[in-house]
N, C-alpha and C positions, 0 to 999 in steps of 0.2 A: 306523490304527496309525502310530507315529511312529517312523520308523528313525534310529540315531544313526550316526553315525561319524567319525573323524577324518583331519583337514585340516591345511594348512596356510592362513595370510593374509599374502599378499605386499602391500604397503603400497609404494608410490613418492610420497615427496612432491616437490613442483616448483612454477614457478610458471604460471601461465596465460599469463604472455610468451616460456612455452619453446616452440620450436618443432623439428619435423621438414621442413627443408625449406619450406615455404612455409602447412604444415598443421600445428594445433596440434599440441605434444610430447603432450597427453593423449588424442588424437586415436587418433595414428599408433598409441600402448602398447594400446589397447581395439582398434583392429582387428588387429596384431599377434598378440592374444591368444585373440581367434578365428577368425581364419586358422588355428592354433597347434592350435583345438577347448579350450584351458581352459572349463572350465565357466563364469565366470561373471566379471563386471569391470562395477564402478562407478566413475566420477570422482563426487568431493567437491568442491565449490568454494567456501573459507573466506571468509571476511569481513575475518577479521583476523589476523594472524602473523608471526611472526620467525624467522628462521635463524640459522646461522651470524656472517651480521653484526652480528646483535643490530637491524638497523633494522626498526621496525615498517612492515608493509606492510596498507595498510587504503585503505577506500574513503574518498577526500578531496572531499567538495563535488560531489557525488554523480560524481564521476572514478572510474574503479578502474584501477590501473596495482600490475602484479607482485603481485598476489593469490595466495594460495597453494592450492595444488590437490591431491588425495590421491587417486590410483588404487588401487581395491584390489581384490586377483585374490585369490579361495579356490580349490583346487583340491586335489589328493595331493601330498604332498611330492615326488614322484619326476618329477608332469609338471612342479610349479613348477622345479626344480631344472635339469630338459630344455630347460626357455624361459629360462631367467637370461641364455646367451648371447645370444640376440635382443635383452633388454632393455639388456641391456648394450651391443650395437652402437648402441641408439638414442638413451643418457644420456648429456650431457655432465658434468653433477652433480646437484645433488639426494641424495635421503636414502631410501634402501629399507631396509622390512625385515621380515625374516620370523618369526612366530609359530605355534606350535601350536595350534588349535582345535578344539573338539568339534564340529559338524554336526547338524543336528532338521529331519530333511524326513518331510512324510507320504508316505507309501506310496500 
């Protein structure tokens, strides 16, 4: 049997040069998040991408330098909302953000 229900997905995008301290930025936001008990958190880690600058950031000769990176938290709206100030102490910049999602777990 398949239960549905809704969620939200918190998205942080950043780059892999970000850091907390001496320990990657994408690091510190996933343990963060379950210290916290959010249900669940992946990092992405892109190939190629632009921000704000507009300058492409992509693997050169087989180098990668400021790569772009996507953590993403699903949880209830209510916990995601409960943790925003945590994440917040931990961003310098970067781009979050959050969407409604429906949920398909079996029972």
């Amino acid at each position: 049997m398949m239960i549905f229900g809704d969620a939200v997905l918190l998205r942080i995008f950043l780059s892999n040069d970000d850091t907390e301290g001496r320990q990657p930025l994408y690091e510190a936001i996933v343990i963060a998040a379950r210290r916290a008990g959010l249900t669940g958190a992946t990092v992405l880690r892109g190939i190629s991408g632009y921000g704000r600058s507009a300058h492409i950031h992509e693997v050169f000769h087989g180098f990668a330098f400021d790569l772009p990176v996507v953590v993403e938290i699903v949880d209830t709206e209510a916990r995601i909302n409960d943790w925003l100030p945590t994440l917040e102490g931990l961003l310098r910049g970067g781009l979050v953000t959050i969407e409604s999602v429906r949920t398909l777990q079996k029972a």
